[in-house]
CHARMM internal coordinates of N, CA and C (Angstrom, degrees):
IC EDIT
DIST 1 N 1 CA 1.4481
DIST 1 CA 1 C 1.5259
ANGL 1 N 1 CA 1 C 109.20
DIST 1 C 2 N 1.1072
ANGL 1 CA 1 C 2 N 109.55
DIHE 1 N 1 CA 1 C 2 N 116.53
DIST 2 N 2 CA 1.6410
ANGL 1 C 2 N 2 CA 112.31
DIHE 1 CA 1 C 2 N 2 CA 145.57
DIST 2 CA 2 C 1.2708
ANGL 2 N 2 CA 2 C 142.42
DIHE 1 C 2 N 2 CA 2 C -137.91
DIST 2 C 3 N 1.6412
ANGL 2 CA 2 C 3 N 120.25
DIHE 2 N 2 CA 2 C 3 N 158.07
DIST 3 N 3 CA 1.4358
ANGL 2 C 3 N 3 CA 123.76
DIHE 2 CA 2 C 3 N 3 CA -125.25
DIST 3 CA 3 C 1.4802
ANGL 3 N 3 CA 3 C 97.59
DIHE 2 C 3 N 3 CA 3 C -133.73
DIST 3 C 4 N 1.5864
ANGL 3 CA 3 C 4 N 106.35
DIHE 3 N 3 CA 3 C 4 N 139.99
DIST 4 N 4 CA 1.6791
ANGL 3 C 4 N 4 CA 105.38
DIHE 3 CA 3 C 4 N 4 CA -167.93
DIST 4 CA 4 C 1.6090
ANGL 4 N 4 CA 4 C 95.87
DIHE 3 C 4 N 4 CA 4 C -140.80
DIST 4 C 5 N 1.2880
ANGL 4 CA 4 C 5 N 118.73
DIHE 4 N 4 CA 4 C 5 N 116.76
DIST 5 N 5 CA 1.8398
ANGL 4 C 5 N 5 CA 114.70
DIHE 4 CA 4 C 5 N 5 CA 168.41
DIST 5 CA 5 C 1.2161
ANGL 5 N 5 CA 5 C 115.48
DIHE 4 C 5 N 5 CA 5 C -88.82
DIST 5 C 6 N 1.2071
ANGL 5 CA 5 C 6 N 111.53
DIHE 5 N 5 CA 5 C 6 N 164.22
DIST 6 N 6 CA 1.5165
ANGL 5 C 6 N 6 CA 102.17
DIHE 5 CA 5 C 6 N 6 CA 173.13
DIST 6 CA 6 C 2.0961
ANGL 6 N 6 CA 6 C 84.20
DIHE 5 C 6 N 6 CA 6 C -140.24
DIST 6 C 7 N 2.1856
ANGL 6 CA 6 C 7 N 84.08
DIHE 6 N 6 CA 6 C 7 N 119.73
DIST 7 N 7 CA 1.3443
ANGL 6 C 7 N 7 CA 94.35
DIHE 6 CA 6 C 7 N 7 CA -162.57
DIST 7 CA 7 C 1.7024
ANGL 7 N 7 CA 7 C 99.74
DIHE 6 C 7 N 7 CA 7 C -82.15
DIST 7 C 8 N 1.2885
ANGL 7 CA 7 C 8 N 123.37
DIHE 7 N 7 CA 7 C 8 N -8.20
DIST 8 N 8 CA 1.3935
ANGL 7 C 8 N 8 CA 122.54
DIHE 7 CA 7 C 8 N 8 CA 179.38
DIST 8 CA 8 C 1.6492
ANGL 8 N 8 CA 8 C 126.54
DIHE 7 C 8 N 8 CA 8 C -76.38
DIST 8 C 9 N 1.4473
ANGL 8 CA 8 C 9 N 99.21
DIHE 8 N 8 CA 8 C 9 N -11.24
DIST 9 N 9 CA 1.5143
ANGL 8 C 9 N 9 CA 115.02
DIHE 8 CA 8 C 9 N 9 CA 159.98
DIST 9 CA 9 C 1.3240
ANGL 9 N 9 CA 9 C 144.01
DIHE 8 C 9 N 9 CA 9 C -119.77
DIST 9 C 10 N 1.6037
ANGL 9 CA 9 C 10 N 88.08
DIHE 9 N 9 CA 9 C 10 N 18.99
DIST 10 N 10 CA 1.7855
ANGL 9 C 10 N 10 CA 106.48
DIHE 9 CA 9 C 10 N 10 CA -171.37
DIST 10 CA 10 C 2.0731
ANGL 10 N 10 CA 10 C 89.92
DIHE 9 C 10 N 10 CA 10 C -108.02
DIST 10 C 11 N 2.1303
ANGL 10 CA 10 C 11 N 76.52
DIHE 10 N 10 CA 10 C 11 N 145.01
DIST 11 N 11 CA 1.3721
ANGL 10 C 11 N 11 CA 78.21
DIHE 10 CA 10 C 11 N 11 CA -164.01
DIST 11 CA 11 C 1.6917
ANGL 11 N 11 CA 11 C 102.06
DIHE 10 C 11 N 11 CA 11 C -98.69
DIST 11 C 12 N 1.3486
ANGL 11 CA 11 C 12 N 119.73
DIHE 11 N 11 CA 11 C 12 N 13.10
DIST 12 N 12 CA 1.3463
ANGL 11 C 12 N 12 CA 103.20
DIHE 11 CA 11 C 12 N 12 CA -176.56
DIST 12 CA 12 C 1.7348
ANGL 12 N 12 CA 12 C 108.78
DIHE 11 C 12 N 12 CA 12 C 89.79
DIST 12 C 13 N 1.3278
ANGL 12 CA 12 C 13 N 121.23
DIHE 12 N 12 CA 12 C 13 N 16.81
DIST 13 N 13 CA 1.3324
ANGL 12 C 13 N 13 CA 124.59
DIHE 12 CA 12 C 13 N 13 CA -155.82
DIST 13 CA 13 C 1.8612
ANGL 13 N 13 CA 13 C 95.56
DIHE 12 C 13 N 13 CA 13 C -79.60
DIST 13 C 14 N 1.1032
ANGL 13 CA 13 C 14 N 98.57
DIHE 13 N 13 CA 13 C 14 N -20.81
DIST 14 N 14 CA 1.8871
ANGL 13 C 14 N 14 CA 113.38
DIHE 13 CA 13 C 14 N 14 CA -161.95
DIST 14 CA 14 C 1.4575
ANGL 14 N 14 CA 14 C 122.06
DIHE 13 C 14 N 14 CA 14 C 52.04
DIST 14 C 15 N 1.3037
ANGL 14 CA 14 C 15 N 118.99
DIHE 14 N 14 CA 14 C 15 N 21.58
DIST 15 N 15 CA 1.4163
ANGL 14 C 15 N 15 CA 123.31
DIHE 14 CA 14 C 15 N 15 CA 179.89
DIST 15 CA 15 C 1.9063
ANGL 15 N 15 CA 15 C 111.51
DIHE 14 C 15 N 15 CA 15 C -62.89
DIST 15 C 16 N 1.2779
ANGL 15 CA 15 C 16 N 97.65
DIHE 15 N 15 CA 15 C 16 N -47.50
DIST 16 N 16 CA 1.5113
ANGL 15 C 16 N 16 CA 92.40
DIHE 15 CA 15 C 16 N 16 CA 178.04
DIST 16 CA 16 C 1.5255
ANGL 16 N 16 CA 16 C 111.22
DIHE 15 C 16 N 16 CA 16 C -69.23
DIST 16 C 17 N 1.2683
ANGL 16 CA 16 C 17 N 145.79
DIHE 16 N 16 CA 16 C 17 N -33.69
DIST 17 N 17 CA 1.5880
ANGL 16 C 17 N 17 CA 161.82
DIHE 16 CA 16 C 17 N 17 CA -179.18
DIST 17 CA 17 C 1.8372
ANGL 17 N 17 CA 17 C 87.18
DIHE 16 C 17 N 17 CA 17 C -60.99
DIST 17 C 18 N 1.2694
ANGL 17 CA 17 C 18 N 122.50
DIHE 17 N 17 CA 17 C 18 N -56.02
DIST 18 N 18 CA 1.4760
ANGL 17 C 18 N 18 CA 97.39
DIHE 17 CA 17 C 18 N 18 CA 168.28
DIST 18 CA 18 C 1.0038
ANGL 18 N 18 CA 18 C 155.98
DIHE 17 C 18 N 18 CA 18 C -86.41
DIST 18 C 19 N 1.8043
ANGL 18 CA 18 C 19 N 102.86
DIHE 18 N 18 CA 18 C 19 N -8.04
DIST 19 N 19 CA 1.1987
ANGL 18 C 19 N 19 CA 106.38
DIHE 18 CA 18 C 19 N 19 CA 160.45
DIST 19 CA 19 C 1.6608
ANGL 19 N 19 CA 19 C 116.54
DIHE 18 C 19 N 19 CA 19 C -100.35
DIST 19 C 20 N 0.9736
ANGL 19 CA 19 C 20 N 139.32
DIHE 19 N 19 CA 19 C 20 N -6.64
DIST 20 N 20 CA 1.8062
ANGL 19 C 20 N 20 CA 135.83
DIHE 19 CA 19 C 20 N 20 CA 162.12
DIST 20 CA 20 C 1.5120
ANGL 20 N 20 CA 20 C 100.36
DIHE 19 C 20 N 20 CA 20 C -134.75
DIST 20 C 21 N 1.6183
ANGL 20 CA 20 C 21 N 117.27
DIHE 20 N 20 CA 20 C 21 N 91.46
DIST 21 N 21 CA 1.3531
ANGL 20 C 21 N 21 CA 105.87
DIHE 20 CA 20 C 21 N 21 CA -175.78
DIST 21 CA 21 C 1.2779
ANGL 21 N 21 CA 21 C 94.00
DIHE 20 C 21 N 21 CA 21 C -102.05
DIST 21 C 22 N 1.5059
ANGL 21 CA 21 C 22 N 135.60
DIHE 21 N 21 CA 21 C 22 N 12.24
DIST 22 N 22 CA 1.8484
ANGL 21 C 22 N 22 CA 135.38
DIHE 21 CA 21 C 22 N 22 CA 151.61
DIST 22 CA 22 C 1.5342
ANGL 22 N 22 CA 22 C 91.20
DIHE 21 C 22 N 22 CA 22 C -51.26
DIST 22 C 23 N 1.3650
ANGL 22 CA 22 C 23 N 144.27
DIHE 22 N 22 CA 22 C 23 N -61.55
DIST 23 N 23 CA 1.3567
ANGL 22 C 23 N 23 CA 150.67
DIHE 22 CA 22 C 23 N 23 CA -117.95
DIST 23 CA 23 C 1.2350
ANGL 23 N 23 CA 23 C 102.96
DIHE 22 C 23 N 23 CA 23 C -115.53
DIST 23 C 24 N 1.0993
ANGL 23 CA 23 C 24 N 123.74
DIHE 23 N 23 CA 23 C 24 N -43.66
DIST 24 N 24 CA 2.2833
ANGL 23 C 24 N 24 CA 130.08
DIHE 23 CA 23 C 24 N 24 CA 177.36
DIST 24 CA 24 C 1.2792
ANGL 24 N 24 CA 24 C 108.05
DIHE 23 C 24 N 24 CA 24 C -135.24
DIST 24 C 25 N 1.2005
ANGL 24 CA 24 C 25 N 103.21
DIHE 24 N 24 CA 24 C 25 N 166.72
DIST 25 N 25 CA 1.3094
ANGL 24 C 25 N 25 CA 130.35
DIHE 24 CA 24 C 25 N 25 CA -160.93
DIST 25 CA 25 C 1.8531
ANGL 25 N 25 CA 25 C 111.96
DIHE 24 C 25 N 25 CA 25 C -152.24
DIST 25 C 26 N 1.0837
ANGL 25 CA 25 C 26 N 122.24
DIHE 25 N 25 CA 25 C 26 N 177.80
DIST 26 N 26 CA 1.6508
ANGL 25 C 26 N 26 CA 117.16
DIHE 25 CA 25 C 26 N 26 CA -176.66
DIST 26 CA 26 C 1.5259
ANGL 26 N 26 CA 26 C 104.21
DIHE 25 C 26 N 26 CA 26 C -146.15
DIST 26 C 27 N 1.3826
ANGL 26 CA 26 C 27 N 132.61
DIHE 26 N 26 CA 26 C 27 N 123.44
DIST 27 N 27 CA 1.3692
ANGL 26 C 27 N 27 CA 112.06
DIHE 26 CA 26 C 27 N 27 CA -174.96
DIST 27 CA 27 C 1.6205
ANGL 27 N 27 CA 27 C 104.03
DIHE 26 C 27 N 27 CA 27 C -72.15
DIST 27 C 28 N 1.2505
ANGL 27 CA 27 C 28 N 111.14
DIHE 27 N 27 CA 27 C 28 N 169.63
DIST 28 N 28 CA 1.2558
ANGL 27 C 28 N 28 CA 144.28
DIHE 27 CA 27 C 28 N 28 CA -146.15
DIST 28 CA 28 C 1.9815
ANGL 28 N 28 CA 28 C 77.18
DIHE 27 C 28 N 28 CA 28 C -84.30
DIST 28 C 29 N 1.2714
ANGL 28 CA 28 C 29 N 110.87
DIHE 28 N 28 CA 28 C 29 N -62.49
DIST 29 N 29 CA 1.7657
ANGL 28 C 29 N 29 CA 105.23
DIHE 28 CA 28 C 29 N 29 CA -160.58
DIST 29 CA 29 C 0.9625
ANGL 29 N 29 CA 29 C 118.97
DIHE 28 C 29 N 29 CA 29 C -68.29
DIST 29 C 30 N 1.4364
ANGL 29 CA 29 C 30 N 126.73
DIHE 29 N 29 CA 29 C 30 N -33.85
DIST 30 N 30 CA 1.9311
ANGL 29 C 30 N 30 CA 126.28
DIHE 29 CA 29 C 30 N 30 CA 178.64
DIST 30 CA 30 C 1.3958
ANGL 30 N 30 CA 30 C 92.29
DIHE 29 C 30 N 30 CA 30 C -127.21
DIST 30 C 31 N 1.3166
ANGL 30 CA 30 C 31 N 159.62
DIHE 30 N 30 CA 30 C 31 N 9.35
DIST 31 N 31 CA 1.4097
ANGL 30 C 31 N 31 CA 136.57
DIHE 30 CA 30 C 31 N 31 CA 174.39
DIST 31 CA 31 C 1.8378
ANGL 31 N 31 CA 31 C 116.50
DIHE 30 C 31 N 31 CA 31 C 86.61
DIST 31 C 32 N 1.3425
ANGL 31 CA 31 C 32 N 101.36
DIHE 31 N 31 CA 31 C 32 N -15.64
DIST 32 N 32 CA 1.5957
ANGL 31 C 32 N 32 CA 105.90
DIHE 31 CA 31 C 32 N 32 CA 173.31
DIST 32 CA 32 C 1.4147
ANGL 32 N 32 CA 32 C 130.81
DIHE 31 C 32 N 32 CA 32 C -33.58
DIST 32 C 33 N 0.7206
ANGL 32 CA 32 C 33 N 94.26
DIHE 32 N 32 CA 32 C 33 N 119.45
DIST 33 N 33 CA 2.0796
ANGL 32 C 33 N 33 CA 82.91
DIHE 32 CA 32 C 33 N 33 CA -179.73
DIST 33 CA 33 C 1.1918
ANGL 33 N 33 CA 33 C 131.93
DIHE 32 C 33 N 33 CA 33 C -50.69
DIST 33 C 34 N 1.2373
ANGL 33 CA 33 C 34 N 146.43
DIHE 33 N 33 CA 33 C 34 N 145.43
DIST 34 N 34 CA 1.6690
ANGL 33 C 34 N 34 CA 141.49
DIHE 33 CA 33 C 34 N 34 CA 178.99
DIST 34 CA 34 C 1.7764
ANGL 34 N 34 CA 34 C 88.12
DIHE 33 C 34 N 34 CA 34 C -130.72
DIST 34 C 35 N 1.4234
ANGL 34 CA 34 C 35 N 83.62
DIHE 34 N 34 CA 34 C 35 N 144.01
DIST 35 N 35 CA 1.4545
ANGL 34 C 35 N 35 CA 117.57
DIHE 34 CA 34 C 35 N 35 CA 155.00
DIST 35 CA 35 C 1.4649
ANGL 35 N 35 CA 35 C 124.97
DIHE 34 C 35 N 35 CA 35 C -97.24
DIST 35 C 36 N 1.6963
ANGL 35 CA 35 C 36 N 117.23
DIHE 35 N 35 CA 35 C 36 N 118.30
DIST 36 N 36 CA 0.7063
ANGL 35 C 36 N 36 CA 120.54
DIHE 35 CA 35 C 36 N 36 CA -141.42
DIST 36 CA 36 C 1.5526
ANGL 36 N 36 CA 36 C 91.96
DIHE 35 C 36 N 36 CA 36 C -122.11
DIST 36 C 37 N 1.5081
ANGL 36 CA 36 C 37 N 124.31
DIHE 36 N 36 CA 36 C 37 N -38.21
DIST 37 N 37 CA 1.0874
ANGL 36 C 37 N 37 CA 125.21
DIHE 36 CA 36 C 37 N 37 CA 164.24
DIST 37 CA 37 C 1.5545
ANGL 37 N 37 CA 37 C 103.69
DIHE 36 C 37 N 37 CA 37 C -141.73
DIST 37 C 38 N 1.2939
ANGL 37 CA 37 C 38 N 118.50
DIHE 37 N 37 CA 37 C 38 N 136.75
DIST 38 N 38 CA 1.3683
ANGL 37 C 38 N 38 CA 147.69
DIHE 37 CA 37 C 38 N 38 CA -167.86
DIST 38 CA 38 C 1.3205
ANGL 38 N 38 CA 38 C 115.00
DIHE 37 C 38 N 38 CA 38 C -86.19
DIST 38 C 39 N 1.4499
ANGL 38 CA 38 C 39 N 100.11
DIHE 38 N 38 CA 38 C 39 N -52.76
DIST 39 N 39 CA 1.8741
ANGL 38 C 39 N 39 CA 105.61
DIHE 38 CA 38 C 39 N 39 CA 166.53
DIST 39 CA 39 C 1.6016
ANGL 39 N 39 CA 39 C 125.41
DIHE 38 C 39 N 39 CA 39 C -116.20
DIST 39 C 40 N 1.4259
ANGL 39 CA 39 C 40 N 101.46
DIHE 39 N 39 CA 39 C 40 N 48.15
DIST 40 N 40 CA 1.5646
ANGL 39 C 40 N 40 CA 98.23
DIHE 39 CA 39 C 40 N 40 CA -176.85
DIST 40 CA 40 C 1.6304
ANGL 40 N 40 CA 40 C 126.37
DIHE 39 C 40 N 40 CA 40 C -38.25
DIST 40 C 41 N 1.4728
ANGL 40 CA 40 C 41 N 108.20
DIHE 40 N 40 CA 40 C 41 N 164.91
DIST 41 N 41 CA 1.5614
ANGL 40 C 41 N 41 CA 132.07
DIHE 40 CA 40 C 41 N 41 CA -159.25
DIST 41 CA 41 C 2.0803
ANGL 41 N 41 CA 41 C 75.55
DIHE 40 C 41 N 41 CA 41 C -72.84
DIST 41 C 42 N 1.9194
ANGL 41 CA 41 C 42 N 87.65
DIHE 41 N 41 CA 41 C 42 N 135.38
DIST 42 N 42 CA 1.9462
ANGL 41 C 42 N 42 CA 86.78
DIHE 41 CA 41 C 42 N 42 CA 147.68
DIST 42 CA 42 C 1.1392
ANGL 42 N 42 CA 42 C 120.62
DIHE 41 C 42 N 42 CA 42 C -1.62
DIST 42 C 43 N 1.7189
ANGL 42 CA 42 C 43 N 99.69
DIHE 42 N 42 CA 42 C 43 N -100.34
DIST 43 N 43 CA 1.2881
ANGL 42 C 43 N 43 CA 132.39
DIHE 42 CA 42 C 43 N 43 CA 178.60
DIST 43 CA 43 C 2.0799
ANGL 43 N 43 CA 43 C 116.47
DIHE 42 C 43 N 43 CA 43 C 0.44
DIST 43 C 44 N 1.2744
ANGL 43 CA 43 C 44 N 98.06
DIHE 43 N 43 CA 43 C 44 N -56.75
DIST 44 N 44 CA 1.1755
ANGL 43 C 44 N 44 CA 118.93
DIHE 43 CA 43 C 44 N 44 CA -162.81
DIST 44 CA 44 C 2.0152
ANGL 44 N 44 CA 44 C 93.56
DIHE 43 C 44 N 44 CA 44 C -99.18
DIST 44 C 45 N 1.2228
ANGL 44 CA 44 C 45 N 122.75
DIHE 44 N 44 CA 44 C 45 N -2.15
DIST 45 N 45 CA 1.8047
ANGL 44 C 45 N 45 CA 103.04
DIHE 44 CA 44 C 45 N 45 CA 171.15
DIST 45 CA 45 C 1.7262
ANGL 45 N 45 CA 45 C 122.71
DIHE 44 C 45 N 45 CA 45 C -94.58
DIST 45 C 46 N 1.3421
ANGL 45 CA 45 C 46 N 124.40
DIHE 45 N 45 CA 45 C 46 N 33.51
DIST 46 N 46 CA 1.0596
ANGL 45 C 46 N 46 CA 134.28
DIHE 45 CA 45 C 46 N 46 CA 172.86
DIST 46 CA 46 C 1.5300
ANGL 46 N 46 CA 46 C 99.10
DIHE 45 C 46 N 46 CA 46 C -102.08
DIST 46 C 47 N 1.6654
ANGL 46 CA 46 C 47 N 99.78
DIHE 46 N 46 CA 46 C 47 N -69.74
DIST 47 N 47 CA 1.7907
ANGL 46 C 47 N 47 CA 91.85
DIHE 46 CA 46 C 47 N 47 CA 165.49
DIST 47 CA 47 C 1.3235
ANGL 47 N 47 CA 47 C 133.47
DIHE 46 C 47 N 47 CA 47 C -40.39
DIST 47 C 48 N 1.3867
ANGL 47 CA 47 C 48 N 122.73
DIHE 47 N 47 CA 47 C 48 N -30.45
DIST 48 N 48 CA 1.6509
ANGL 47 C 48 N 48 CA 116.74
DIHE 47 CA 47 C 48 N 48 CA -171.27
DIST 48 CA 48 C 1.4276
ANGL 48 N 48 CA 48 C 91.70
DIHE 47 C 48 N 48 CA 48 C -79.52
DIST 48 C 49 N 1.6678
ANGL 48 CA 48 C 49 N 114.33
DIHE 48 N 48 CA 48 C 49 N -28.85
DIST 49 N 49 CA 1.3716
ANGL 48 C 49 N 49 CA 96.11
DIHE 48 CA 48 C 49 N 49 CA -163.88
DIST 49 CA 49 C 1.6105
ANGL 49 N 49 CA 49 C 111.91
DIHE 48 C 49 N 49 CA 49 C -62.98
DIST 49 C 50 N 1.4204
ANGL 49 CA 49 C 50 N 118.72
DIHE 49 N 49 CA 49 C 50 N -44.13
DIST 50 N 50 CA 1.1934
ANGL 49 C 50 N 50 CA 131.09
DIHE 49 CA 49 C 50 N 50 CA 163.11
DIST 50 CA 50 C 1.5758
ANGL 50 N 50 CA 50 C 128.85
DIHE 49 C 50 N 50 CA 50 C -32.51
DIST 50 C 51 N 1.3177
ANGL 50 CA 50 C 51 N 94.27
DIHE 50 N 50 CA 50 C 51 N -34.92
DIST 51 N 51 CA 1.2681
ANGL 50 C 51 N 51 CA 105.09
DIHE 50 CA 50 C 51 N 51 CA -176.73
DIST 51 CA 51 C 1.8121
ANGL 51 N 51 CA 51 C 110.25
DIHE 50 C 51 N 51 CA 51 C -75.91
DIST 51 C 52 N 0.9781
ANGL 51 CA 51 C 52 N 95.27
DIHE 51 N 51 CA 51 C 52 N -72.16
DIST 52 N 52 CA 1.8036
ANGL 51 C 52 N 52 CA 105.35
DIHE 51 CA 51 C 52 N 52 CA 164.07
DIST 52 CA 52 C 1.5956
ANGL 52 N 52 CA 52 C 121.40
DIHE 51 C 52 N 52 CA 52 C -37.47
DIST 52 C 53 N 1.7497
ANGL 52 CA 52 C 53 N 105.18
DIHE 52 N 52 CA 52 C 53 N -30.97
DIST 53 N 53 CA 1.9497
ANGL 52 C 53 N 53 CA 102.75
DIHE 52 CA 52 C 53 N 53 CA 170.26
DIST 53 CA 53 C 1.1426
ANGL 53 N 53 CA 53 C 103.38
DIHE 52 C 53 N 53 CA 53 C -67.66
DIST 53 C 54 N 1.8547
ANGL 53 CA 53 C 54 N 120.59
DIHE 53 N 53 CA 53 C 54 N -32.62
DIST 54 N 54 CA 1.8616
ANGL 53 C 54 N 54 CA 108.45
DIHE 53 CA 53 C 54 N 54 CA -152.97
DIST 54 CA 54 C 1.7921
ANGL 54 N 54 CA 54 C 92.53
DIHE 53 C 54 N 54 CA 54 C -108.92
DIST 54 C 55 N 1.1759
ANGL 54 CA 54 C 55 N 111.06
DIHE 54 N 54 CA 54 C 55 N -2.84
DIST 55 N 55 CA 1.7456
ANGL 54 C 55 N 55 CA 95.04
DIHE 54 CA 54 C 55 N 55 CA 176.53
DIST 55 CA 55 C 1.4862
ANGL 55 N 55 CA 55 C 117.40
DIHE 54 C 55 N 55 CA 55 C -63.46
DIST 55 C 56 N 1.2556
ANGL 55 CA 55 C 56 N 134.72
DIHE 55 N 55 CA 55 C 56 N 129.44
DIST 56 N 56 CA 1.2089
ANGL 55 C 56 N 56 CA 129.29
DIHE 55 CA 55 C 56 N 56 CA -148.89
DIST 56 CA 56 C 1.5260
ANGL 56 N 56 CA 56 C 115.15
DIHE 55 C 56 N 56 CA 56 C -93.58
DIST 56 C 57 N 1.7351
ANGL 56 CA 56 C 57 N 102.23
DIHE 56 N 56 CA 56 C 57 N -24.74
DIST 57 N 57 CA 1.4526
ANGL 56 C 57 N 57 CA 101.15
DIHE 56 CA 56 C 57 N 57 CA 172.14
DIST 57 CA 57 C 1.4442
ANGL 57 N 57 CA 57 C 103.50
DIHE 56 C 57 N 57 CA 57 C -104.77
DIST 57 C 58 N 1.1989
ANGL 57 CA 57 C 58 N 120.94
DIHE 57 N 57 CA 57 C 58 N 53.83
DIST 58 N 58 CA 1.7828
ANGL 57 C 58 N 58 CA 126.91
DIHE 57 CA 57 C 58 N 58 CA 167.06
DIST 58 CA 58 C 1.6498
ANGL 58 N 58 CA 58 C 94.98
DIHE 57 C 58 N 58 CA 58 C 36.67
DIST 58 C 59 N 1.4011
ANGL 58 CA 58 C 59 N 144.09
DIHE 58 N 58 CA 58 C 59 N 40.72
DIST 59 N 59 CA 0.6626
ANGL 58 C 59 N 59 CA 146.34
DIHE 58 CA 58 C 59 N 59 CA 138.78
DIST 59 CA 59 C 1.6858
ANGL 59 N 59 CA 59 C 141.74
DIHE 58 C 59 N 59 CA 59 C -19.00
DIST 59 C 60 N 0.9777
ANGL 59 CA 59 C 60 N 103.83
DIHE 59 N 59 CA 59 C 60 N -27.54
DIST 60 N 60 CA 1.7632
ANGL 59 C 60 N 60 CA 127.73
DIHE 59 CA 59 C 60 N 60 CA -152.53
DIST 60 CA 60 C 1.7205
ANGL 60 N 60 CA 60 C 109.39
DIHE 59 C 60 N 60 CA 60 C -130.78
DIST 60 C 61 N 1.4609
ANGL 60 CA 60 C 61 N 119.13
DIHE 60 N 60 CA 60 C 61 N 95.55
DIST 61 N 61 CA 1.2026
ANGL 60 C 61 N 61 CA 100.82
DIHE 60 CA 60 C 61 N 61 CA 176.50
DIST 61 CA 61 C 1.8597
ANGL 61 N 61 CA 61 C 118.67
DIHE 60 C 61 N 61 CA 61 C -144.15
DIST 61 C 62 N 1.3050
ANGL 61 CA 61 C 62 N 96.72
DIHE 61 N 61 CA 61 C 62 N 132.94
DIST 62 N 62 CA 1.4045
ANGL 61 C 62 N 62 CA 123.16
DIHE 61 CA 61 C 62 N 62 CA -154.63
DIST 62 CA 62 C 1.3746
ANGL 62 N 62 CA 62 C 125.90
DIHE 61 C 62 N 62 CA 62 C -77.48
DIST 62 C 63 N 1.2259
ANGL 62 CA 62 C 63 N 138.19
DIHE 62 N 62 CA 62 C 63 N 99.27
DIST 63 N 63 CA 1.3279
ANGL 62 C 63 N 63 CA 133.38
DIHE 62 CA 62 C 63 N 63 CA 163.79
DIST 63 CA 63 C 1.6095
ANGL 63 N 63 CA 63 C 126.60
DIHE 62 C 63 N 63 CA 63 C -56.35
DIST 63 C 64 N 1.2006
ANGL 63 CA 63 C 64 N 126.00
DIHE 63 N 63 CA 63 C 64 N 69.48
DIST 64 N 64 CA 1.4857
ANGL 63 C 64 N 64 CA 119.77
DIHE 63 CA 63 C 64 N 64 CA 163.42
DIST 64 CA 64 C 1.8689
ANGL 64 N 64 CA 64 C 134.06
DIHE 63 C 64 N 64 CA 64 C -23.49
DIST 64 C 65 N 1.1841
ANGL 64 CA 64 C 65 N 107.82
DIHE 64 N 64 CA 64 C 65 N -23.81
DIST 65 N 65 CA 1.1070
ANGL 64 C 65 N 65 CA 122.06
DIHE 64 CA 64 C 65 N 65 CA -148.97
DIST 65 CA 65 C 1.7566
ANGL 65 N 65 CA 65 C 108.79
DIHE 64 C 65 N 65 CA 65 C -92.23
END
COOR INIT
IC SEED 1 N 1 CA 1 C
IC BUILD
C-alpha cells in the first residue's frame, strides 16, 4: 500500500490522526494533515483504509497495488 494526501484539500477534520496516528499527523498551526509514513507495515493498512473512507474532504488516497 501506498498513500498520497493532498494537504490543499484537507480540512483539518483529524479523523485519520485518530484512527492510524503511526501513519498521520496534523500540523500544530492549521490542523493539516502530515504524512508520516507513506508505505505503512500490513498491520496498520486496514486503519488507513478507514481513515481515507471517513476523511471528509477525500483527502487521503491509496495505492493498493
Amino acid at each position: 500500500m501506498k498513500i498520497d494526501v493532498n494537504q490543499d484539500t484537507c480540512v483539518g477534520a483529524g479523523q485519520c490522526v485518530l484512527l492510524a496516528p503511526d501513519v498521520f499527523d496534523q500540523r500544530d498551526e492549521d490542523g493539516i494533515v502530515v504524512l508520516l509514513d507513506n508505505r505503512p507495515p500490513i498491520g496498520s493498512h486496514e486503519d488507513v483504509r478507514q481513515a481515507a473512507r471517513v476523511c471528509p474532504a477525500l483527502a487521503i488516497a491509496l495505492d493498493e497495488s
